[in-house]
PDB file of N, CA, C and O in Angstrom:
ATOM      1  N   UNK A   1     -15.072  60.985 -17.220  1.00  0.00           N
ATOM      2  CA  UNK A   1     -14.105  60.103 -16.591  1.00  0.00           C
ATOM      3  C   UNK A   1     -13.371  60.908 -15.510  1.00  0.00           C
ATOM      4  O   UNK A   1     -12.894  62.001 -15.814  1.00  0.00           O
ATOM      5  N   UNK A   2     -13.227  60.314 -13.977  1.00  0.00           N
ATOM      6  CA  UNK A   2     -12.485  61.150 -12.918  1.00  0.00           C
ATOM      7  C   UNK A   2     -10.878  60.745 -13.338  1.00  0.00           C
ATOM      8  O   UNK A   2     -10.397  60.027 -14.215  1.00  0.00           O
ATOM      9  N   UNK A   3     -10.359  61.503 -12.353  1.00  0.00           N
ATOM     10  CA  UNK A   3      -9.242  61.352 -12.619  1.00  0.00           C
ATOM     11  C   UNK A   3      -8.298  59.785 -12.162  1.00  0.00           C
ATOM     12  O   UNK A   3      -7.258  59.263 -12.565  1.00  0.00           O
ATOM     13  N   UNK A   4      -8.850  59.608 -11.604  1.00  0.00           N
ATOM     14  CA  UNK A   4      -8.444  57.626 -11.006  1.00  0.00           C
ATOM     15  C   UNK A   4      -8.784  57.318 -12.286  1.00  0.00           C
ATOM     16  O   UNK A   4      -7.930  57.098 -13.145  1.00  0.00           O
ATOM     17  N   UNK A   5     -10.400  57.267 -12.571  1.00  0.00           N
ATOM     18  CA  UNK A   5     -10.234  56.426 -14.051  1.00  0.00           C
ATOM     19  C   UNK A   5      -9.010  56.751 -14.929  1.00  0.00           C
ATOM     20  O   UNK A   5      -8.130  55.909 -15.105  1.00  0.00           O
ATOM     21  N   UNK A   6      -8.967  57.814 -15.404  1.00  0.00           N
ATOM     22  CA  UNK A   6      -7.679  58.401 -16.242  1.00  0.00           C
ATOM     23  C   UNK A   6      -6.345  57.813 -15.649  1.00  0.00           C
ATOM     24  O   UNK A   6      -5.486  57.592 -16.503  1.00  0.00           O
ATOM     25  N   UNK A   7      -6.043  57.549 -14.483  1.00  0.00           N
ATOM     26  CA  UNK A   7      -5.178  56.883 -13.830  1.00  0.00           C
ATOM     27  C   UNK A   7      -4.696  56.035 -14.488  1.00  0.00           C
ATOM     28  O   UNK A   7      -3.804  55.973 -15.333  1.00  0.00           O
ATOM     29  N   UNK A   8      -5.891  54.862 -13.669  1.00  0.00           N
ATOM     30  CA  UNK A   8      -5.811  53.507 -14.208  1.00  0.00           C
ATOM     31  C   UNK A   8      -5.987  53.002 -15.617  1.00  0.00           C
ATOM     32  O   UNK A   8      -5.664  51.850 -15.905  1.00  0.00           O
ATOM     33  N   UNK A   9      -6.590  54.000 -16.670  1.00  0.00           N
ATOM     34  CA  UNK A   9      -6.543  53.919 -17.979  1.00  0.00           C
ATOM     35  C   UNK A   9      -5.235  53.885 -19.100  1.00  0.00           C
ATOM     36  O   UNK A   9      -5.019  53.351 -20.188  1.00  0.00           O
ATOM     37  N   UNK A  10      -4.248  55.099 -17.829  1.00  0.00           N
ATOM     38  CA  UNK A  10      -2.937  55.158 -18.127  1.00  0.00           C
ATOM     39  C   UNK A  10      -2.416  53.810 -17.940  1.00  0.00           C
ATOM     40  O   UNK A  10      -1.934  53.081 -18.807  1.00  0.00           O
ATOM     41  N   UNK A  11      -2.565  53.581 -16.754  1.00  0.00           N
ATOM     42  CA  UNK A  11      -1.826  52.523 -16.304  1.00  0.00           C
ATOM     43  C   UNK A  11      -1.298  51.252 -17.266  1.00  0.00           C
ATOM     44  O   UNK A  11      -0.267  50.730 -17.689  1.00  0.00           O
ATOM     45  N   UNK A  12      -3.019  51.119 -17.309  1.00  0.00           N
ATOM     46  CA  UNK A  12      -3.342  49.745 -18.603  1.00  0.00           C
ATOM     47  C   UNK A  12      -2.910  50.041 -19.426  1.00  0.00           C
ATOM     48  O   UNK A  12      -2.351  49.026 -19.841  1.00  0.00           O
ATOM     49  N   UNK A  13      -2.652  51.091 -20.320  1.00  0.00           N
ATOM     50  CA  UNK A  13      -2.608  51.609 -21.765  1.00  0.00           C
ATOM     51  C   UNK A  13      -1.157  51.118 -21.784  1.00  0.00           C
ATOM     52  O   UNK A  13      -0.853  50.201 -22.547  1.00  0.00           O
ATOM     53  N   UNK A  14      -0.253  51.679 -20.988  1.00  0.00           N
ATOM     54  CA  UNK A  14       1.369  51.689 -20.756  1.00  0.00           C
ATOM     55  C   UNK A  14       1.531  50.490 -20.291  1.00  0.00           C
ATOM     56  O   UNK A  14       2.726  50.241 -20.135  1.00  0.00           O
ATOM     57  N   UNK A  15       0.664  49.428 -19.930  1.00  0.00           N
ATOM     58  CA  UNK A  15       1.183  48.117 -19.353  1.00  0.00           C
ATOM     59  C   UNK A  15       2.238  48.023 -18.400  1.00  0.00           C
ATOM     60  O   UNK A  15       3.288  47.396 -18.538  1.00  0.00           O
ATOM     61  N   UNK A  16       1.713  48.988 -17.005  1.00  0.00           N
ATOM     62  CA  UNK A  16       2.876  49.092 -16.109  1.00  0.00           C
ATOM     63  C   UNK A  16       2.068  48.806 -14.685  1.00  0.00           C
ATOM     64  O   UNK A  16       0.842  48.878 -14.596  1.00  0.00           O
ATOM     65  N   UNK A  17       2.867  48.502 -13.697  1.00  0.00           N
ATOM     66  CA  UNK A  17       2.010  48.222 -12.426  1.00  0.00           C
ATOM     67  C   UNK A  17       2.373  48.915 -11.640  1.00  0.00           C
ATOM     68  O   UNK A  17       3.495  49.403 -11.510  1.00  0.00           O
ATOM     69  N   UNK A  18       1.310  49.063 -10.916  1.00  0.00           N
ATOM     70  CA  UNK A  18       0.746  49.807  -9.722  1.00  0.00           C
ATOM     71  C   UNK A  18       1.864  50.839  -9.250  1.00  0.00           C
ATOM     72  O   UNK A  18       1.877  52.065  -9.139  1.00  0.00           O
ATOM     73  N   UNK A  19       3.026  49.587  -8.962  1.00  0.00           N
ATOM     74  CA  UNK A  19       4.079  49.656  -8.218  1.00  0.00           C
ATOM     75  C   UNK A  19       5.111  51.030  -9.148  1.00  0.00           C
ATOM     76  O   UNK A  19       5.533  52.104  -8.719  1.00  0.00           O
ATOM     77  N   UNK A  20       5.216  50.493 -10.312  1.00  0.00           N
ATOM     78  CA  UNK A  20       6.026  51.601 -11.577  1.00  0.00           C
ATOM     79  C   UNK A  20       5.277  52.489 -11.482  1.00  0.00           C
ATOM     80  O   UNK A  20       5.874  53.559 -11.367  1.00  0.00           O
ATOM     81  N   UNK A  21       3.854  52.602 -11.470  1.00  0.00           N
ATOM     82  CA  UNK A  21       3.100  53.833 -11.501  1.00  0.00           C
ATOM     83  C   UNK A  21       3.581  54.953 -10.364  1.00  0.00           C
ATOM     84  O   UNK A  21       3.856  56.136 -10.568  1.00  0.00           O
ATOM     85  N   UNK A  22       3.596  54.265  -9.182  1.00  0.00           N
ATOM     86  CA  UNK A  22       3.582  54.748  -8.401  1.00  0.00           C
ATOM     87  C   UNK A  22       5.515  55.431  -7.948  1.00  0.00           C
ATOM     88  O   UNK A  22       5.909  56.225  -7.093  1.00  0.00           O
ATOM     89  N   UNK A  23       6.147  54.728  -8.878  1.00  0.00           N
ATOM     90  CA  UNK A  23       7.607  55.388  -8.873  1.00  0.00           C
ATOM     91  C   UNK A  23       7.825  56.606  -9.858  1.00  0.00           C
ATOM     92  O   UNK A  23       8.709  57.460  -9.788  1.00  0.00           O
ATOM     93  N   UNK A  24       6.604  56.461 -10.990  1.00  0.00           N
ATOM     94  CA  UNK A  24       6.622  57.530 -11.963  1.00  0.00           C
ATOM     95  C   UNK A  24       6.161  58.875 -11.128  1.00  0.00           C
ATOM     96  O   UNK A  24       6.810  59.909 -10.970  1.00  0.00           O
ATOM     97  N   UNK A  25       4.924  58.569 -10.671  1.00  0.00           N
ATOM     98  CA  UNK A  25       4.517  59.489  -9.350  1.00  0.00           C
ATOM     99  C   UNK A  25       5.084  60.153  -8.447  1.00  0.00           C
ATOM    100  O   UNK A  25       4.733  61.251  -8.015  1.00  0.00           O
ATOM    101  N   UNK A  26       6.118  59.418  -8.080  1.00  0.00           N
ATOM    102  CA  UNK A  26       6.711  60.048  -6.902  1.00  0.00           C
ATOM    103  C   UNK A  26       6.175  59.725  -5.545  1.00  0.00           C
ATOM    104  O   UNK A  26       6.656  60.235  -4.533  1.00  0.00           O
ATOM    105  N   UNK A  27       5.264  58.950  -5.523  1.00  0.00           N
ATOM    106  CA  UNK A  27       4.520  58.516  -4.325  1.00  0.00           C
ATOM    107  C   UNK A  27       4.730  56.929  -4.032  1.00  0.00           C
ATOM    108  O   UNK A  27       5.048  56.081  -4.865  1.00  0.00           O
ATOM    109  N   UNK A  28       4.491  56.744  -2.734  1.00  0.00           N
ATOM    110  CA  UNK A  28       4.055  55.219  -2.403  1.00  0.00           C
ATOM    111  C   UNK A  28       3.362  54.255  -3.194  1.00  0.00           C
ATOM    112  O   UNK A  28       2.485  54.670  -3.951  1.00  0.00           O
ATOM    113  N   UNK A  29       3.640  52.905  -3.134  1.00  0.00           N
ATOM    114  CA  UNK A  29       3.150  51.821  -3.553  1.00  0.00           C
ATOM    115  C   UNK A  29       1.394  51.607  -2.955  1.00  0.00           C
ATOM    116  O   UNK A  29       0.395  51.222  -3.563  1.00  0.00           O
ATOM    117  N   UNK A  30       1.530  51.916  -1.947  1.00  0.00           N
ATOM    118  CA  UNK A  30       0.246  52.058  -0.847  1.00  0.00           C
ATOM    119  C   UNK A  30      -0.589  53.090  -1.191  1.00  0.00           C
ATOM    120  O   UNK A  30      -1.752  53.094  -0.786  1.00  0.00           O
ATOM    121  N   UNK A  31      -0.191  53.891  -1.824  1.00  0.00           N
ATOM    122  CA  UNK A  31      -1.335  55.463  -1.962  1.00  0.00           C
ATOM    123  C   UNK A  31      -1.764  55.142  -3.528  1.00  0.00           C
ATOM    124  O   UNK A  31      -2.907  55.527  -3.773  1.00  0.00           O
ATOM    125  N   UNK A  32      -1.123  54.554  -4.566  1.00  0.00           N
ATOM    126  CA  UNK A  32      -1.207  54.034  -5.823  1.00  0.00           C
ATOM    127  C   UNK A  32      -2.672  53.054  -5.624  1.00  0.00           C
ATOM    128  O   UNK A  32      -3.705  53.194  -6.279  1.00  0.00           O
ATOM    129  N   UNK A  33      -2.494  52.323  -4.835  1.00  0.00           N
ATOM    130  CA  UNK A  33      -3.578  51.077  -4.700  1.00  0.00           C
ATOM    131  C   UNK A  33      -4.587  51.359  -3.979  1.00  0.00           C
ATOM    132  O   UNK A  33      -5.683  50.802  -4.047  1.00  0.00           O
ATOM    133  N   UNK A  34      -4.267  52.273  -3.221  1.00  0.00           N
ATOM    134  CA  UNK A  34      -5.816  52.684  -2.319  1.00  0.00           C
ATOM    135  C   UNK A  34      -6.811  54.013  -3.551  1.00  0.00           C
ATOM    136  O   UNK A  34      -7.967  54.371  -3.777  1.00  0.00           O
ATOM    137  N   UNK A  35      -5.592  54.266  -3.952  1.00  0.00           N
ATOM    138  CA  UNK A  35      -6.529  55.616  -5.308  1.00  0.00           C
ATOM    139  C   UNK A  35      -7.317  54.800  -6.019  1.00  0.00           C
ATOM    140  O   UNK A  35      -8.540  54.858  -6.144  1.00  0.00           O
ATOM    141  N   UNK A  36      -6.206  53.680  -6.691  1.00  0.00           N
ATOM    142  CA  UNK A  36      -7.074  52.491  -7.563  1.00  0.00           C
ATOM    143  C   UNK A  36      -8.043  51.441  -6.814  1.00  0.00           C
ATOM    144  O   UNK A  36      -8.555  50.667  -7.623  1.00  0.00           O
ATOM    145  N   UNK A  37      -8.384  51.240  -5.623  1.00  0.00           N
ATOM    146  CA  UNK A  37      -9.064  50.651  -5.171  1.00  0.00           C
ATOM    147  C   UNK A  37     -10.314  51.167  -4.550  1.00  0.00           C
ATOM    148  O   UNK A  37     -11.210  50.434  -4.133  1.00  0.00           O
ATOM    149  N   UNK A  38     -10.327  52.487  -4.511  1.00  0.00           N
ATOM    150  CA  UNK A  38     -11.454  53.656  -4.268  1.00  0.00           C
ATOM    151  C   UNK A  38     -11.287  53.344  -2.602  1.00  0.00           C
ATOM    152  O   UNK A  38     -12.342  53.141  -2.000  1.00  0.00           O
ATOM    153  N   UNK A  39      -9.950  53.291  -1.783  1.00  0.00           N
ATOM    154  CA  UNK A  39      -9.953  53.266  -0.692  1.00  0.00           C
ATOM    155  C   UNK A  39      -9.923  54.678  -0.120  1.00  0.00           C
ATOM    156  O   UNK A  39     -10.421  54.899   0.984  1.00  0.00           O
ATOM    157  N   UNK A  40      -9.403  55.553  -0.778  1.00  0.00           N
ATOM    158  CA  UNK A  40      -9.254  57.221  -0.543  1.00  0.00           C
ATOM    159  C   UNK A  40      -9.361  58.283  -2.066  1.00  0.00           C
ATOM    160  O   UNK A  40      -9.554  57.859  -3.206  1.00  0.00           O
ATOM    161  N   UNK A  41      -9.271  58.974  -1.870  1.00  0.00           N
ATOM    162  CA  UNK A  41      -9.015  60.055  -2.831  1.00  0.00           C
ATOM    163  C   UNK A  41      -7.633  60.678  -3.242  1.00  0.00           C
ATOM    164  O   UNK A  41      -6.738  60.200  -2.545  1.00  0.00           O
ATOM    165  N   UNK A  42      -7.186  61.586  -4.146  1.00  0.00           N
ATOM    166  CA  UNK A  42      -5.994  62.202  -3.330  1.00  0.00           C
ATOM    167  C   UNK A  42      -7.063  63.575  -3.239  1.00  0.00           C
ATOM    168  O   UNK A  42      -8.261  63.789  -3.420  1.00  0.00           O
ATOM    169  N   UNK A  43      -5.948  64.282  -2.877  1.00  0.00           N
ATOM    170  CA  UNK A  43      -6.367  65.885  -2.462  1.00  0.00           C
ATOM    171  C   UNK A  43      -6.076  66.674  -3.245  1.00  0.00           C
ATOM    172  O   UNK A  43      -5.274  66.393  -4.136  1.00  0.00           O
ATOM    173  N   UNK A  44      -6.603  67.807  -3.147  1.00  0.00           N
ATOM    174  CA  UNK A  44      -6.328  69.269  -3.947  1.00  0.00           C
ATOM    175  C   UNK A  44      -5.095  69.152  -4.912  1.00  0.00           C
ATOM    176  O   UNK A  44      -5.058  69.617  -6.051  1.00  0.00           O
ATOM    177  N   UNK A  45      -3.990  68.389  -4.217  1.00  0.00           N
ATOM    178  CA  UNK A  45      -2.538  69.102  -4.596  1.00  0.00           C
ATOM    179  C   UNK A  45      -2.344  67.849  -5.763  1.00  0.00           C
ATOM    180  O   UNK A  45      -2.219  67.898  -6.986  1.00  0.00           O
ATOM    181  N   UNK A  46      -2.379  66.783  -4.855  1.00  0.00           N
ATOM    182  CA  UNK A  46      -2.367  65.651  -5.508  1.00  0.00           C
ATOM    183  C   UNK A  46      -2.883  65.351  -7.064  1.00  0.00           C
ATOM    184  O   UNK A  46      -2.423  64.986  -8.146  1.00  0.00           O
ATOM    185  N   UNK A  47      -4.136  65.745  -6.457  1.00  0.00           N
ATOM    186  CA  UNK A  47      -4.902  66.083  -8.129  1.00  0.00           C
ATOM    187  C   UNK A  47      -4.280  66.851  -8.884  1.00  0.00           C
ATOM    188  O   UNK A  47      -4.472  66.441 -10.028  1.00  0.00           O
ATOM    189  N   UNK A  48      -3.438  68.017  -8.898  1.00  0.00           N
ATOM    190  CA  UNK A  48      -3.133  68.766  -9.409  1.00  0.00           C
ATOM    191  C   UNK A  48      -1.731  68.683 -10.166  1.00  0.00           C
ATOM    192  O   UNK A  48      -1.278  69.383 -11.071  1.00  0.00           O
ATOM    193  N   UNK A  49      -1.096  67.378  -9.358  1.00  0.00           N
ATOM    194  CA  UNK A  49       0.126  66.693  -9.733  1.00  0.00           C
ATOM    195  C   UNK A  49      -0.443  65.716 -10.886  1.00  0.00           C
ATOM    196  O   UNK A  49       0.176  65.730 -11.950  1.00  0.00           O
ATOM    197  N   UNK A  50      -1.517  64.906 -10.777  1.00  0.00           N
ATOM    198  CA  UNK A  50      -1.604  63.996 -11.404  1.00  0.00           C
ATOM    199  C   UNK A  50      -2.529  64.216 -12.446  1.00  0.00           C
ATOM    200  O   UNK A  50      -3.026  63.375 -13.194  1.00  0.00           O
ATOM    201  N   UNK A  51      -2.698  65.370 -12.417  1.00  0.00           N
ATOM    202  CA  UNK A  51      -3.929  66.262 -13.897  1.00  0.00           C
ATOM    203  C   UNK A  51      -2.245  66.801 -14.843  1.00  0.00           C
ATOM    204  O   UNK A  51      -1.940  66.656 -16.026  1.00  0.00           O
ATOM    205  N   UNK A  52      -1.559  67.361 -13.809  1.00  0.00           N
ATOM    206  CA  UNK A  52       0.187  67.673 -14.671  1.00  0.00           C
ATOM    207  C   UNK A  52       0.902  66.001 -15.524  1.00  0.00           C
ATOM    208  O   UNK A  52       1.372  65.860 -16.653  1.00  0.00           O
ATOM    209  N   UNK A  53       0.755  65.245 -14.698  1.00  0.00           N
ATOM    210  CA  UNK A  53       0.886  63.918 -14.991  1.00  0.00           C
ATOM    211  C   UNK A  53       0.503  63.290 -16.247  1.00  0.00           C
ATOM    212  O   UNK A  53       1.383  62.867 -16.997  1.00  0.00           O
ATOM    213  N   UNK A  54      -0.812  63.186 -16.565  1.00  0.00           N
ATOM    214  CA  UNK A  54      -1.813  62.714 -17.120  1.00  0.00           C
ATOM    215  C   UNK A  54      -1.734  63.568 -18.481  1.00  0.00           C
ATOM    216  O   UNK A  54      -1.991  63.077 -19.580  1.00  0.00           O
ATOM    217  N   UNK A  55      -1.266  65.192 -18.234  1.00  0.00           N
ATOM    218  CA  UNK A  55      -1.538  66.292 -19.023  1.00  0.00           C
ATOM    219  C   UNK A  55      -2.926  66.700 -19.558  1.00  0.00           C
ATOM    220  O   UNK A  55      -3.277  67.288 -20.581  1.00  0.00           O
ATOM    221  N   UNK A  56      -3.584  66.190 -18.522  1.00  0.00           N
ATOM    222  CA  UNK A  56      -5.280  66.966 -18.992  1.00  0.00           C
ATOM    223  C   UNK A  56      -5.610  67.791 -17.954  1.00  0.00           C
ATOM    224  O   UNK A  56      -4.944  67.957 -16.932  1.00  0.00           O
ATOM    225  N   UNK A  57      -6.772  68.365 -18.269  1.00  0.00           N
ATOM    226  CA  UNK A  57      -7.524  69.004 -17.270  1.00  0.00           C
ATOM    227  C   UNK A  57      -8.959  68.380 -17.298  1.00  0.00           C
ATOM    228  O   UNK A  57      -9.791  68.334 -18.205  1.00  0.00           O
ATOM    229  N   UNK A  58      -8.980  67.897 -15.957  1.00  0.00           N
ATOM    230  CA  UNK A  58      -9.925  67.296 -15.203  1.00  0.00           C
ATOM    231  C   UNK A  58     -11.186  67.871 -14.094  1.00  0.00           C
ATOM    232  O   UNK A  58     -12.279  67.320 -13.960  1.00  0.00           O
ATOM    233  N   UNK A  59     -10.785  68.955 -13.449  1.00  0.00           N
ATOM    234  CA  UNK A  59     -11.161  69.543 -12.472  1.00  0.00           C
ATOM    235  C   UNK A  59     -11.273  68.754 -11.197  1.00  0.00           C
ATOM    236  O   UNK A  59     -11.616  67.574 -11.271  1.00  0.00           O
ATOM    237  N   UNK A  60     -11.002  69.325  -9.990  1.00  0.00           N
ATOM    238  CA  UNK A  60     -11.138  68.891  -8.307  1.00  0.00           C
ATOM    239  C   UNK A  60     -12.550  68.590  -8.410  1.00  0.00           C
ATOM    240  O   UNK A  60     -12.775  67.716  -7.573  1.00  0.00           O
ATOM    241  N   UNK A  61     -13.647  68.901  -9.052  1.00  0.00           N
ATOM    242  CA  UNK A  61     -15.041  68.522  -8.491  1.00  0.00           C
ATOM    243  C   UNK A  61     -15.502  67.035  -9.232  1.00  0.00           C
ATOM    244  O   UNK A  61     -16.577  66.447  -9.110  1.00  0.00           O
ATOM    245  N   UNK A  62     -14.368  66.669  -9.995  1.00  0.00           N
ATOM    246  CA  UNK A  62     -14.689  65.094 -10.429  1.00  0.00           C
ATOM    247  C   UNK A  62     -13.701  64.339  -9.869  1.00  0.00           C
ATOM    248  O   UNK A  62     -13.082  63.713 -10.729  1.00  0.00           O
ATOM    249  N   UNK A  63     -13.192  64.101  -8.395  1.00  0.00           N
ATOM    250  CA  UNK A  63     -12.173  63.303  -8.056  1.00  0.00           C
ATOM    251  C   UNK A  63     -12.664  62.160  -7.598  1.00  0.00           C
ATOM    252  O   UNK A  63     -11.904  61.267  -7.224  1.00  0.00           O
TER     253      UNK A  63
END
């Protein structure tokens, strides 16, 4: 499972939207929905926030 899946798995699990996700994050409403919509990726750092997030380890070569 990449880390978007793990994302959005959170997401569902916690019954929260996009929008809350994305305030838990610290990021935009817009960068939340394009991750979950496979419109972009995040990056290096990003991943690295949201592997801290998530509390797993995932690795950068499954994003």
């Amino acid at each position: 499972m990449n880390i978007i899946q793990e994302l959005e798995k959170y997401r569902l699990e916690h019954k929260i939207t996009q929008s809350k996700l994305a305030r838990e994050l610290g990021v935009a409403f817009a960068t939340v929905n394009r991750w979950l919509n496979g419109k972009c990726k995040p990056g290096k750092i990003q991943s690295y926030h949201l592997e801290k997030f998530l509390n797993k380890k995932i690795g950068y070569g499954k994003r």
